[in-house]
C-alpha positions in Angstrom: -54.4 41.8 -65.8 -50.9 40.3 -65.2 -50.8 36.4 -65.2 -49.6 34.9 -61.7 -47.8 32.7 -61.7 -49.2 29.0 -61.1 -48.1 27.3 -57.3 -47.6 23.6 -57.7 -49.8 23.1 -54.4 -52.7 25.6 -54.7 -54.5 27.6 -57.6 -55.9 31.2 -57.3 -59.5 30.7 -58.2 -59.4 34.8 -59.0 -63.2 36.5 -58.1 -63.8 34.8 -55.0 -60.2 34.5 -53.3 -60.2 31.4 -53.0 -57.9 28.1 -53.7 -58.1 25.4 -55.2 -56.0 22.1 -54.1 -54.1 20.6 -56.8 -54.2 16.5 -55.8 -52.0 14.3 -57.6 -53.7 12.0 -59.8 -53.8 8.3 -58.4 -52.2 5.5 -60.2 -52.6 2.3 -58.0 -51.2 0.1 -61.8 -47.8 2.1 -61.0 -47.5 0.3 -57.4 -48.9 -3.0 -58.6 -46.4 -3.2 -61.4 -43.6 -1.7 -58.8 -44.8 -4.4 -56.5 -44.9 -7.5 -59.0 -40.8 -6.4 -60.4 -40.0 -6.6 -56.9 -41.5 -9.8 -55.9 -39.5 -11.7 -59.4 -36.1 -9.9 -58.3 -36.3 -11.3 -54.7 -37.5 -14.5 -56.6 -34.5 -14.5 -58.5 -32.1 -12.9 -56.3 -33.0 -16.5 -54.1 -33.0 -18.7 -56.8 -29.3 -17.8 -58.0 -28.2 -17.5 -54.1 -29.7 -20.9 -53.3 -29.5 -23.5 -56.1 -26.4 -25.2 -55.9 -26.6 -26.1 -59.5 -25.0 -22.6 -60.2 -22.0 -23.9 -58.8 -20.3 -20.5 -58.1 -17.3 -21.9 -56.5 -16.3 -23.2 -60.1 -17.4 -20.0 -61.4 -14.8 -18.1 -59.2 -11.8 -20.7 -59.8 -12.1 -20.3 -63.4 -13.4 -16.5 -63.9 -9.4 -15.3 -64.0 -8.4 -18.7 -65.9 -5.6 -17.5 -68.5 -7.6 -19.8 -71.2 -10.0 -17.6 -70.4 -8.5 -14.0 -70.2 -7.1 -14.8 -73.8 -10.2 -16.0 -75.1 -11.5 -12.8 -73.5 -9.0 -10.6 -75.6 -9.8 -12.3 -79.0 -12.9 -11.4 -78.8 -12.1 -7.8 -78.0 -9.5 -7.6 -80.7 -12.0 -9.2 -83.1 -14.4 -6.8 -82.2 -11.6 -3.6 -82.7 -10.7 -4.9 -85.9 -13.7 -6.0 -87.1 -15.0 -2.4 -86.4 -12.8 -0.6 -87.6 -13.3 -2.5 -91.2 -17.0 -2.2 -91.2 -16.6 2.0 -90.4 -14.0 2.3 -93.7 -16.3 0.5 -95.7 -19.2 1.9 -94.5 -18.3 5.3 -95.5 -17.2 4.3 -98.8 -20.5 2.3 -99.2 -22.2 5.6 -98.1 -20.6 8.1 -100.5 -21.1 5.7 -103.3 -25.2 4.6 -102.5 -25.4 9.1 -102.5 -23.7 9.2 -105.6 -25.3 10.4 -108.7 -24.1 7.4 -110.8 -26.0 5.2 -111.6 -23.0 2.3 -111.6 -21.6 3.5 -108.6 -24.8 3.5 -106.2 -25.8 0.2 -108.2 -22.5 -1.6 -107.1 -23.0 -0.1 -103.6 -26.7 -1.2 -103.1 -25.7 -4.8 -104.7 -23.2 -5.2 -101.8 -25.7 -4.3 -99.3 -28.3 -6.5 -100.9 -25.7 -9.6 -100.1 -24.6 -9.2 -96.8 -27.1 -7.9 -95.3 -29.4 -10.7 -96.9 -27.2 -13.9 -95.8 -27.0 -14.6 -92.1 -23.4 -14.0 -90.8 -23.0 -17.9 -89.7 -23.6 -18.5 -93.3 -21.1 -16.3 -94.6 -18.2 -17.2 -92.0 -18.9 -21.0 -92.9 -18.0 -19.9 -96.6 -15.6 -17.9 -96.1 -13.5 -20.4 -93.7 -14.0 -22.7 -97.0 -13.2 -20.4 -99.9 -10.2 -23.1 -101.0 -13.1 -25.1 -102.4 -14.2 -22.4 -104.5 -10.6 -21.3 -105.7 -8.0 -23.5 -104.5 -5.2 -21.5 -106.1 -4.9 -17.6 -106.3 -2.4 -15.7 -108.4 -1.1 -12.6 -108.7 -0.3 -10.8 -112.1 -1.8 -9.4 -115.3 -5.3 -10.8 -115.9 -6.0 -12.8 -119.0 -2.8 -12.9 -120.8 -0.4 -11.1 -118.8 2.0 -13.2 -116.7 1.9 -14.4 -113.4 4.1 -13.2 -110.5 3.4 -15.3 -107.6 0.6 -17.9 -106.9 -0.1 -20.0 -103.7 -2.9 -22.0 -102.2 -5.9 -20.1 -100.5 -5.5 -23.0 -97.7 -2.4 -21.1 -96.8 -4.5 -17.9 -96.9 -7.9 -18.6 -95.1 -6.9 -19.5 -91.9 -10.0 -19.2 -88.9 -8.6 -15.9 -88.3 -9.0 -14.4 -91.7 -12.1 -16.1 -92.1 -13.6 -14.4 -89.0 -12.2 -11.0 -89.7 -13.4 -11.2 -93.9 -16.7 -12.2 -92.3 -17.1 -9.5 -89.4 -16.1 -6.8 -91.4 -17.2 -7.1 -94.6 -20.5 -7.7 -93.4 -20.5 -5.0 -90.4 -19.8 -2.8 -93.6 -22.8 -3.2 -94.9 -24.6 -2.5 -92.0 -22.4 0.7 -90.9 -23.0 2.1 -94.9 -26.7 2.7 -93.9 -26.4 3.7 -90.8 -23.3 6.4 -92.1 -25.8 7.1 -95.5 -28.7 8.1 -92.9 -26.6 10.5 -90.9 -25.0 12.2 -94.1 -28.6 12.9 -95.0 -29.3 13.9 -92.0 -27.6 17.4 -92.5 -29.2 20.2 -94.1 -28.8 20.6 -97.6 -27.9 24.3 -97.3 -24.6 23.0 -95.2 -23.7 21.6 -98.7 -24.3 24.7 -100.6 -22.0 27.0 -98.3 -19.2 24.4 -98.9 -19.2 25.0 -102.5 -19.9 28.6 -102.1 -16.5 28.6 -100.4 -14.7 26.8 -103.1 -14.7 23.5 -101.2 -14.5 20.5 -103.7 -16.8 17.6 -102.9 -14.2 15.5 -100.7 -13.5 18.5 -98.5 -17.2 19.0 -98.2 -17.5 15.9 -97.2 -14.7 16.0 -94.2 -14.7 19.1 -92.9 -18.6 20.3 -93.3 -20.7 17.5 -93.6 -19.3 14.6 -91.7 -19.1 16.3 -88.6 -21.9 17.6 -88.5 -23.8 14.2 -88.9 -21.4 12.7 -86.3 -24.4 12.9 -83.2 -26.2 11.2 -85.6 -23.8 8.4 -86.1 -22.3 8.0 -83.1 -25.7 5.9 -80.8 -26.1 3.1 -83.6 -22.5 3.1 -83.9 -21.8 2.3 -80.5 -25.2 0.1 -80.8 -23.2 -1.6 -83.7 -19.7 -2.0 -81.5 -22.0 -3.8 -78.8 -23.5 -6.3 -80.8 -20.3 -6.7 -82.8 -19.0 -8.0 -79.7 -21.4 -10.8 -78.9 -21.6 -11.8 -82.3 -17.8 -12.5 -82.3 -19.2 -15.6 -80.4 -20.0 -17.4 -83.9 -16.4 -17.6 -84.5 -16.3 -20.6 -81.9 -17.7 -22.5 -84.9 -14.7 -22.5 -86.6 -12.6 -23.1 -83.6 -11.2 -19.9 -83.1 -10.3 -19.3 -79.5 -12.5 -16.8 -78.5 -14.4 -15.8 -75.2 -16.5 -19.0 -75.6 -14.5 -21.2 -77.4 -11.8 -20.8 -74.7 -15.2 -21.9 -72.4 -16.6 -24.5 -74.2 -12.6 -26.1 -74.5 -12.8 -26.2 -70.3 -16.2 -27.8 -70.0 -15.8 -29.9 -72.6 -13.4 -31.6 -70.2 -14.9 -30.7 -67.1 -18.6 -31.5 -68.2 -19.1 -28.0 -65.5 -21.3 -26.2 -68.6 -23.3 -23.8 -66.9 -20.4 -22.7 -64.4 -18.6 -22.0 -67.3 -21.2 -20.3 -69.4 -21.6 -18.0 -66.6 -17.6 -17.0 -66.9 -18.3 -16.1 -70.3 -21.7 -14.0 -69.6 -19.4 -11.8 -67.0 -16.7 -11.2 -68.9 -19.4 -10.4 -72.1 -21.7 -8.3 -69.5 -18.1 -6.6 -68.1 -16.9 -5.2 -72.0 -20.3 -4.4 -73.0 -21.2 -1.9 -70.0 -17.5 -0.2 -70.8 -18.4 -0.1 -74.5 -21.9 1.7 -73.0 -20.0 4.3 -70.8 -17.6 4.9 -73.7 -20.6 5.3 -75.7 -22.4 8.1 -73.8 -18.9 9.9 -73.5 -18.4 10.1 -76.7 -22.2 10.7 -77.6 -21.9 14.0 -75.1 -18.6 15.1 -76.6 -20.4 15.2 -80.2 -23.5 16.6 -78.9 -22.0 19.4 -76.6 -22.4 22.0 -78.8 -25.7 21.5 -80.0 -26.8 21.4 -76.1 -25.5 24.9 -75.7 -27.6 26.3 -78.7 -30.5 24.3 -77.3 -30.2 26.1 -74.3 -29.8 29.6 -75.3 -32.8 29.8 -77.6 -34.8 27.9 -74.8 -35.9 31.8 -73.7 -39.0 32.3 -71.7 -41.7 33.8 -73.1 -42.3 37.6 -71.2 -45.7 37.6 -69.6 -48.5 38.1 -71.7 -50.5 41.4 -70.6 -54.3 41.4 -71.0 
């Protein structure tokens, strides 16, 4: 006997002819739960339409501030920059913690071990005062060789350097693991084809197996990118004018703080739900091909007889 196929609404019973009524299980928690969200967001909703104290007025006079809109841009260049350190050094960090010396993973996993260990505030606070570690630097031979040119580090570790030797060298850490995990990710065998083809290690690496681990990369990457971006905000500590440095200048003056705060959280909101839509682009342009073989081994099974 052939297997029917199952309607959503009724069920052959089979001797007797007769059907059975499918009836949707009940789940009164689902509407309860539905019903609490929807009683906080019209609590909300009137609260932030209602309270004066918002003072959204101020909000819109200063939302397009150029103090503002620069402060907005050095944080997105920080972020860019700082990225695009941390992704170099990640993958150098990667290849080294995979590699079979001993030295070389040892001097990788020490790195790690450091930055990812120290809170970032910590290590932009010492960077932004390296001069009084080494007030001099000097460039020539070491030990007994001469010296070409030397200068002051004060000259050299401005807040800007600071914040970009802090963001990236310590996003690098982060991005090694997160590059390490998606290298592993790919199947050994990958690696055995390369060298049955005469590929070297390095081209391997680029053209085989780095691709291939990309849709593994890619989602904590762009997780990485986002929280790059609001962590730029620590920079403010050294008085570099970023996003909320550029507020906290305004109501320092104005004595408007939560007005102002709320400029920043929009602007911060704005960049991060472009970074997301980038993101999922980019996540579907890497995964596109691996959807298509998804699909064309999802075959249905032929009907069983009996």
């Amino acid at each position: 006997m052939t297997s029917a196929q199952v309607d959503p609404i009724a069920i052959d019973a089979g001797e007797d002819g007769q059907a059975l009524t499918v009836v949707a299980p009940r789940r009164p928690l689902r509407w309860v739960a539905v019903a609490a969200i929807a009683v906080v967001l019209a609590f909300a909703a009137y609260a932030v339409a209602t309270n004066p104290n918002f003072q959204w007025p101020v909000v819109g006079q200063y939302l397009f501030s150029p103090v503002v809109l620069s402060g907005f841009l050095m944080t997105l260049w920080l972020t860019a920059v700082a990225m695009v350190i941390g992704i170099i050094l990640g993958v150098i960090l990667a290849v080294m913690r995979l590699s079979e010396n001993f030295v070389i993973s040892g001097a990788a996993t020490a790195y790690l071990w450091f930055f990812r260990g120290t809170p970032v505030l910590v290590q932009l606070i010492f960077w932004y005062n390296l001069a009084a570690l080494f007030p001099r630097y000097w460039v020539g031979i070491p030990f007994f060789g001469p010296t070409f040119f030397e200068g002051s580090f004060n000259d050299i570790i401005t807040p800007y350097t600071a914040a970009i030797l802090c963001l990236g060298l310590n996003e690098g850490a982060y991005m090694a693991e997160i590059i390490r995990g998606g290298l592993s990710s790919v199947d050994s065998g990958q690696k055995d084809a390369a060298r049955a083809l005469g590929m070297r290690g390095g081209q391997a690496l680029w053209r085989i197996i780095l691709p291939q681990s990309m849709r593994f990369i890619i989602p904590p990457t762009g997780n990485q990118t986002i929280g790059m971006l609001k962590n730029t905000s620590i920079v403010s500590i050294v008085a570099l004018a970023d996003l909320l440095y550029a507020v906290q200048t305004i109501y320092s003056r104005t004595f408007q703080t939560i007005p102002l705060l709320l400029v920043a959280v929009f602007w911060y909101l704005f960049a991060t739900t472009i970074l997301s839509i980038i993101q999922a682009r980019i996540e579907k342009f890497f995964s596109r091909g691996y959807d298509q073989n998804a699909a064309m081994h999802a075959i249905e099974e032929p009907p069983q007889q009996s």
